[in-house]
C-alpha positions in Angstrom: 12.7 -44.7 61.2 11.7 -48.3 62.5 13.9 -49.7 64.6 13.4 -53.2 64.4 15.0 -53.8 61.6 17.5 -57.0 61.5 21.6 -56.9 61.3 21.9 -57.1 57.9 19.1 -54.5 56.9 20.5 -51.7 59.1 24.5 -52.6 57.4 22.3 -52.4 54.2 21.2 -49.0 55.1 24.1 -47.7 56.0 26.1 -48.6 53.4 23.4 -47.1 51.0 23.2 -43.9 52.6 27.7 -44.0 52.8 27.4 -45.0 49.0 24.6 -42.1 47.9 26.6 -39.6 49.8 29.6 -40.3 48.4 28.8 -41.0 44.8 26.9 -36.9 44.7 30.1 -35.7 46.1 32.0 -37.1 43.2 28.9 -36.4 40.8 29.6 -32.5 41.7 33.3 -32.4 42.1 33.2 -34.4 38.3 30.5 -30.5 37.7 33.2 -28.5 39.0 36.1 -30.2 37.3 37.7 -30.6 40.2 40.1 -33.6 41.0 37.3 -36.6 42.4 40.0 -39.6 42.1 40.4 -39.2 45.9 36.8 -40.1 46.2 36.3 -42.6 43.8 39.2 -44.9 45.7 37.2 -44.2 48.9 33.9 -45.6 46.8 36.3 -48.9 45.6 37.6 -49.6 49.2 33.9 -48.8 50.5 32.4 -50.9 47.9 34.7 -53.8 48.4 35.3 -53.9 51.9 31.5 -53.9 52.7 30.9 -56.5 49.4 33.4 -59.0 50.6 31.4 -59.6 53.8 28.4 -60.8 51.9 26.7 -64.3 52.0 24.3 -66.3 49.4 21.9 -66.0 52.1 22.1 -62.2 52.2 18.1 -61.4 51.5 19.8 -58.4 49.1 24.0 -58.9 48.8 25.1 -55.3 49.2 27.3 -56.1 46.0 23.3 -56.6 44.6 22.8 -53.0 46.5 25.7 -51.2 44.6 25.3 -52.8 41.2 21.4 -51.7 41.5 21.7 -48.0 43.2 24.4 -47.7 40.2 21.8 -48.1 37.4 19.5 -45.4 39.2 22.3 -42.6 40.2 25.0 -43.2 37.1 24.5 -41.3 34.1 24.4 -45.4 32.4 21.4 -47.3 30.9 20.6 -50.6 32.3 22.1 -52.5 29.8 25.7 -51.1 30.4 25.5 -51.8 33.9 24.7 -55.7 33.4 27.3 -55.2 30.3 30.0 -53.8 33.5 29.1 -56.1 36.1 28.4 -59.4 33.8 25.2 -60.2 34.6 22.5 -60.9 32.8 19.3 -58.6 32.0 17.0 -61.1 33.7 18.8 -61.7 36.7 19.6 -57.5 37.4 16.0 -57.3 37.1 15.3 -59.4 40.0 17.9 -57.8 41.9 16.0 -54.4 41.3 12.5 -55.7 42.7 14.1 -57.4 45.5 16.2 -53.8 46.6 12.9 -52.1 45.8 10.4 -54.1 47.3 12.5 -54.0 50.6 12.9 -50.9 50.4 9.3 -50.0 49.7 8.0 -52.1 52.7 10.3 -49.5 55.3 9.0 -46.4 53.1 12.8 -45.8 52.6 12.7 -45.4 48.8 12.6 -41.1 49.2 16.5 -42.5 49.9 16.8 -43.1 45.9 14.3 -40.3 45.3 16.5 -37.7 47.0 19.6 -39.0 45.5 18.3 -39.2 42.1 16.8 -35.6 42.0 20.0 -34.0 44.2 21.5 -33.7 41.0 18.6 -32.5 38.7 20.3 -29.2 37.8 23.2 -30.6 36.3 21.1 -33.5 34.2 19.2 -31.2 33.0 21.5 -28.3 32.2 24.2 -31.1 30.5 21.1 -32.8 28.3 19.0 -30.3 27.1 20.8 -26.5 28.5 20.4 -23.7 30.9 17.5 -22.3 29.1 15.4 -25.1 29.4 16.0 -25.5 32.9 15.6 -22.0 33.5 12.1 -22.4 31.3 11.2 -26.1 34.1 10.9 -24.4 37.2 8.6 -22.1 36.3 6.6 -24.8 36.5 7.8 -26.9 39.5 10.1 -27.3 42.4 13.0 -29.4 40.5 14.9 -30.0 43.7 11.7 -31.7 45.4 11.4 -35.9 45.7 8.5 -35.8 44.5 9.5 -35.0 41.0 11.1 -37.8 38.8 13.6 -37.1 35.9 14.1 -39.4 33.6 17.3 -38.8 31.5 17.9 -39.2 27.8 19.3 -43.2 28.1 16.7 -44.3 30.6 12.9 -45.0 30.2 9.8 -44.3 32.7 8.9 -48.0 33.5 12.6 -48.3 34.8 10.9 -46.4 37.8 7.6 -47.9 37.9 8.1 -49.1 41.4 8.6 -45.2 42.8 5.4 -44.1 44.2 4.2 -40.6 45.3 5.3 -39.0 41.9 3.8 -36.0 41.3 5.7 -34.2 38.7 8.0 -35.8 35.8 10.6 -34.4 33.2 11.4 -36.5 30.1 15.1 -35.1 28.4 14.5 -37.5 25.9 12.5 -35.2 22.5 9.4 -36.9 22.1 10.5 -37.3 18.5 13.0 -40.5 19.8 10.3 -42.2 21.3 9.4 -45.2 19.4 5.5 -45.4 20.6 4.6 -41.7 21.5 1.5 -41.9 23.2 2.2 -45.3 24.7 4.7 -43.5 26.6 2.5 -40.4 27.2 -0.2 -42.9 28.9 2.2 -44.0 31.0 3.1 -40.4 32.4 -0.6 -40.1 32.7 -0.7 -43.3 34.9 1.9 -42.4 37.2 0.8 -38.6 37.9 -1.8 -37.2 40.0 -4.5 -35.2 39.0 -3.2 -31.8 38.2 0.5 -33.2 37.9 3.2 -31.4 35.4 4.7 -33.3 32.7 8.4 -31.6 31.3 9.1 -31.8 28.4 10.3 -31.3 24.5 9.9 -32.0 20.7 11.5 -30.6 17.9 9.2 -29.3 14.4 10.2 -30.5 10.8 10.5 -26.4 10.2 13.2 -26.2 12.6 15.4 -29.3 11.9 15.2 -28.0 8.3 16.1 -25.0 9.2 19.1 -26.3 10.6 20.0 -29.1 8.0 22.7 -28.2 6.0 21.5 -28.9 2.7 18.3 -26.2 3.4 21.2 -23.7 2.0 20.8 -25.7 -1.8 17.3 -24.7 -2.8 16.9 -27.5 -5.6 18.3 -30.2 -3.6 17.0 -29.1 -0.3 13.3 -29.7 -2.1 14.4 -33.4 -3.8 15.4 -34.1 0.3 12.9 -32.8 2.2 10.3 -34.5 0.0 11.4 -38.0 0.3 11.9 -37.3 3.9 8.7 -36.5 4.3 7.7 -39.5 2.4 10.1 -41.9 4.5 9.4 -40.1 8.6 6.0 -38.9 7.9 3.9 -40.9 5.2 5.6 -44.3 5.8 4.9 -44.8 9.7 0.8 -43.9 8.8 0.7 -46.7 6.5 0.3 -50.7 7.6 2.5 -52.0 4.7 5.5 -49.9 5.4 5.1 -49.3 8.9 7.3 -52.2 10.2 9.6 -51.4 7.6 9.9 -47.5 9.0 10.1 -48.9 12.5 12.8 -50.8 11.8 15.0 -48.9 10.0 14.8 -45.7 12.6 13.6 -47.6 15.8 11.2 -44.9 15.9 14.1 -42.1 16.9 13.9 -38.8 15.2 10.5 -38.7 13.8 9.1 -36.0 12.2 6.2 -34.1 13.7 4.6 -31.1 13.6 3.9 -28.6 16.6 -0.2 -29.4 16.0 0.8 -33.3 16.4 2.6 -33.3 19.0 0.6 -31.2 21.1 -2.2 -32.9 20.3 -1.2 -36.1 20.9 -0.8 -34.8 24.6 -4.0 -33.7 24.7 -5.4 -36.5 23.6 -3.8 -38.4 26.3 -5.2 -36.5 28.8 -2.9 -33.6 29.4 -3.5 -29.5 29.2 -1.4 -27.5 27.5 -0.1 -24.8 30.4 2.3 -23.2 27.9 5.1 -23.9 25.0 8.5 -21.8 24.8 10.5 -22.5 21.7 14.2 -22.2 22.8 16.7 -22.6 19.7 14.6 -24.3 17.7 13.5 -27.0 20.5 9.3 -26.7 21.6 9.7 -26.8 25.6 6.3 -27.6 26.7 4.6 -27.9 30.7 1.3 -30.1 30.6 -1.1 -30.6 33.4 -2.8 -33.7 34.1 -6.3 -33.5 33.9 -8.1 -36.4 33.0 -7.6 -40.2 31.6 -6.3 -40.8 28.0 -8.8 -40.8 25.2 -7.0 -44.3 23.9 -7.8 -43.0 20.5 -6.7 -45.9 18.5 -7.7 -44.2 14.9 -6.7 -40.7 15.1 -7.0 -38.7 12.2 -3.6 -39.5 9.6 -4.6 -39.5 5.3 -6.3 -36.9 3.7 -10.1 -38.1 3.9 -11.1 -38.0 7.4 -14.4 -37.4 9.7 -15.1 -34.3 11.7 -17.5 -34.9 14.6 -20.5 -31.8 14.0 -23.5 -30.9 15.8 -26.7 -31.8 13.9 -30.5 -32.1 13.4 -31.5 -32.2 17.4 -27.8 -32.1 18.4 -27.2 -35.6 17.4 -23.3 -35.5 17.0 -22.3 -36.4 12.9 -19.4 -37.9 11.1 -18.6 -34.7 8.5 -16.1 -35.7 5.6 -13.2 -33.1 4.6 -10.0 -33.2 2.9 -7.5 -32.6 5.4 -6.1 -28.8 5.6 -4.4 -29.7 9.8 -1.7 -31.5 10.9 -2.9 -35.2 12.4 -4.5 -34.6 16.2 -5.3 -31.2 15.3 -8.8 -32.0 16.1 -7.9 -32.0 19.9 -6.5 -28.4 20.1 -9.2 -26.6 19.3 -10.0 -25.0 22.8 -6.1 -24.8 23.0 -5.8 -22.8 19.9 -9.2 -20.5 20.7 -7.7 -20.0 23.9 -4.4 -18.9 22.5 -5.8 -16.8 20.0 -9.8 -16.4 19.6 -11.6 -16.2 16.6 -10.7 -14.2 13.4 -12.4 -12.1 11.4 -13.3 -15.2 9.1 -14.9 -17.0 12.4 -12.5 -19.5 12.6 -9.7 -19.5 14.8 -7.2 -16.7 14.7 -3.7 -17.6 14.1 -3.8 -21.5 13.9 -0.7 -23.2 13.6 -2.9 -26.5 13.0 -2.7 -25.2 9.0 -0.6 -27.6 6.8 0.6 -24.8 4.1 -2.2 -25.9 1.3 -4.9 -26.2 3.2 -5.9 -21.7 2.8 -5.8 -22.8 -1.0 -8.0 -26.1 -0.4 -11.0 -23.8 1.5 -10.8 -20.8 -0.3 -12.3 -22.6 -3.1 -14.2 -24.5 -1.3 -12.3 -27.9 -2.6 -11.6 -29.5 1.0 -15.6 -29.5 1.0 -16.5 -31.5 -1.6 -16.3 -34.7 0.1 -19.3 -33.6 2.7 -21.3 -34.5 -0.6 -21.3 -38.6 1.0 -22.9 -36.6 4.3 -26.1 -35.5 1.8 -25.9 -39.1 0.4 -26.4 -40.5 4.0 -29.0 -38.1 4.6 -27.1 -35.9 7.0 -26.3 -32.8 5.3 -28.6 -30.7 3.0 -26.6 -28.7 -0.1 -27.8 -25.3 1.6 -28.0 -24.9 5.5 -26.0 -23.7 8.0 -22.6 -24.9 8.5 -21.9 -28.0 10.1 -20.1 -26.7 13.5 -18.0 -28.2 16.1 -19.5 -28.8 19.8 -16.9 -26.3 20.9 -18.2 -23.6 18.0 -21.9 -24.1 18.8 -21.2 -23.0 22.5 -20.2 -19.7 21.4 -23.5 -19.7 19.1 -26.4 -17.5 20.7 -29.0 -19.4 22.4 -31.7 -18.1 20.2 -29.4 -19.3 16.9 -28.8 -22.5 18.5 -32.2 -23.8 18.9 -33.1 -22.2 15.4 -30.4 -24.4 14.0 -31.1 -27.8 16.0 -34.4 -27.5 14.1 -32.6 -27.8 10.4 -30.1 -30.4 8.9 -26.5 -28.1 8.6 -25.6 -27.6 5.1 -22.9 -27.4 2.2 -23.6 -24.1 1.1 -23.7 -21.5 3.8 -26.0 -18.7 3.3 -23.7 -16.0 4.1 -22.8 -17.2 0.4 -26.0 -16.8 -0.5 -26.4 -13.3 0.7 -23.7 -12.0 0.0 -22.2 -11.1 3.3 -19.0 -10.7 5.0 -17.2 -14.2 6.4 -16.6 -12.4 9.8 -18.5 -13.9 12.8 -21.2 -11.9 13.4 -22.4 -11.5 9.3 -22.2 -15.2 9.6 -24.3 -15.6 12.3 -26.8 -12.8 11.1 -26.8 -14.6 7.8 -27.7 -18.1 9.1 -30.5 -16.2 11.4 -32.0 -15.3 8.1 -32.0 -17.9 6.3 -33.2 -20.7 9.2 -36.2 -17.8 9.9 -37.2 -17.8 6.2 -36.8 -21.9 6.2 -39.2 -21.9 9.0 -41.5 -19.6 7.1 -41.4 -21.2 3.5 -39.9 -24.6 3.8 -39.8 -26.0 0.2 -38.2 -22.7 -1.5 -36.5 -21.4 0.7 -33.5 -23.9 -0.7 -33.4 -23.3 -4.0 -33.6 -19.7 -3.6 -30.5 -19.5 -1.7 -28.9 -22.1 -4.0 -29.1 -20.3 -7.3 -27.8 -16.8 -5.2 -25.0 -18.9 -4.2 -23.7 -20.4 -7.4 -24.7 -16.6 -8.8 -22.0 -15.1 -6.3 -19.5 -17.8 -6.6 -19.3 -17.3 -10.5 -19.5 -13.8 -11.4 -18.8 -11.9 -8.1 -16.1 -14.3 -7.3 -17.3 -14.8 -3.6 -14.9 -17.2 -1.9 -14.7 -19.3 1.6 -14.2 -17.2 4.2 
């Protein structure tokens, strides 16, 4: 510690690390229900005796100390405290930068950081249970000062002054927060590379589940629909969004496991692993790059998926949405998870909404890639239009048969009659871009006309 420190910084000090101590011991003995008014007279004398001696020309008042160290350590938002004390938002909040600049400058603010995670076990076992804590430090050391928790009442830039972070818990369901990735980005500004992010959302599914009027099957559909039309519809549309937001002030929003998660990823997170503990998704993220800043992520039921193409240019494919919204940024999370199917799509995927299998078994959710052979980018046969993350998996040979041909609508697995499983697919496509090399102007047609043959009287379907 420096040691040149002036009169009134040192009593400063001192009566911080007095007031810390004693405001964990009655914290705890408040756990254990255990009698603290002993200690919370001893806080009152403390507090007054070492407030009276203060002076306007104080650089920090050590009232200024208490009322500040009190809206970091009490389990009370900001706006109580100035609501206790009487004083004004404004004036609190120069208070706070004054006690954290100074205490910056002497690299005391571990003091706070210690205080404020000596108690992490009992936050987080009183705001969100034992499970979930027991789930946390799997991930992390929750005792360390490098971690910040941020309880249910309080928000992240409340601690935008506390440096060195390199893990943080949110209590809070992402479901209350009003702007969801806004709040994600900042997470992703304060951690380092490789940093954990804590936290929790709850699905539709399970508040259903839970909601009484699920039991009264008539009703429960009437609900649930407008619901869904109010928390999920409403907030994706500009004429009713204001409306939406305030009405709810964004708290308990709907969302799906594919939307949250994918609105992590998006903001530069990895998915490390997901527990679902009575009903609530627990999930641990890793840091690992900047946000995408995706400001038109994919909501209403037209939208774009970006392909490989002729020569690997990168294309905008139209499709009628069968995912959740931010779907399109789990994919390796998902393949990961799960691999491929059979079908050669993704085994398992919970990005699914529950009409899209009907939508591409008949093909239906494709009919809008007809505006890609308008523009010139599709061809009606060909193979498939497939994701960058797909056309890795691809066979080098397959790849650079297919950068030499526009994808297609109908895929000639179709055609021939084959299996939708990966490898019949790929064989299929083999075919079919070989023959295209070999006869270029029939070659099309041929496979057309076997198509629609299969389609209507041996009832092939989408695999």
């Amino acid at each position: 510690m420096i040691k040149n420190y002036s009169t009134k910084t040192l009593e400063s000090e001192k009566f911080l690390d007095d007031y810390i101590s004693l405001k964990n011991d009655i914290i705890l003995s408040q756990t254990f229900q255990s009698d603290s008014k002993e200690d919370a007279s001893k806080l009152r004398l403390l507090t007054n005796k070492l407030a009276g001696n203060k002076k306007s020309s104080d650089f920090s008042s050590l009232e200024k100390i208490r009322i500040v160290v009190d809206s970091f350590i009490g389990d009370v938002s900001e706006k109580d405290v100035c609501k206790k004390e009487g004083v004004s938002v404004k004036v609190f909040s120069e208070w706070k930068s004054e006690f954290l600049e100074a205490f910056n400058k002497y690299s005391e603010i571990e003091v706070l950081q210690k205080a404020l995670n000596s108690n992490n076990k009992e936050y987080i076992v009183e705001e969100i249970g034992e499970g979930a804590y027991d789930f946390y430090k799997e991930f992390i050391n929750l005792s360390s000062i490098r971690n910040l928790v941020i309880s249910k009442n309080k928000v992240l830039s409340a601690f935008s002054d506390f440096n060195g972070v390199e893990n943080i818990v949110l209590l809070n369901k992402v479901n209350n927060f009003r702007l969801i990735n806004k709040q994600f980005e900042e997470v992703n500004a304060k951690l380092p590379i490789n940093g954990i992010l804590l936290g929790n959302f709850e699905t539709f599914n399970a508040r259903a589940e839970k909601h009484p009027i699920n039991k009264i099957p008539f009703l429960s559909r009437i609900y649930f629909g407008f619901e869904f039309l109010f928390k999920r519809v409403m907030p994706k549309m500009p004429v009713f969004k204001k409306l939406y937001f305030f009405t709810t002030k964004g708290k308990n929003r709907l969302l799906s496991k594919a939307e949250a998660l994918g609105r992590l990823v998006s903001c530069g997170f990895d998915i490390v692993d997901v527990k679902v503990i009575e009903g609530i998704h627990y999930f641990a993220a890793k840091k690992v790059k900047e946000p995408v800043y995706d400001m038109n992520p994919s909501y209403g039921p037209l939208f774009k998926m970006k392909r490989v193409g002729k020569n690997g240019k990168i294309i905008g494919v139209y499709k009628l949405r069968t995912m959740h919204p931010y779907s399109e940024y789990l994919q390796d999370y998902v393949l990961k998870q799960n691999g491929y199917a059979e079908t050669g799509k993704p085994a398992d995927d919970f990005r699914l909404v529950p009409w899209g299998k009907v939508l591409r078994r008949y093909w239906i959710d494709e009919l809008p890639q007809l505006i890609n052979v308008f523009k010139g980018e599709l061809k009606l046969v060909g193979a498939r239009p497939v994701s960058q993350r797909y056309f890795q998996d691809i066979p080098e040979d397959l790849q650079k048969l297919r950068l030499t041909q526009k994808p297609g609508c109908v895929p000639p697995y179709v055609a021939l009659d084959r299996k939708g499983a990966v490898d019949s697919v790929l064989q299929a496509e083999k075919e079919y871009l070989e023959e295209k090399i070999r006869n270029p102007y029939t070659t099309d047609i041929k496979y057309f006309f076997k198509a629609i043959y299969n389609i209507v009287f041996k009832h092939k379907r989408s695999a």
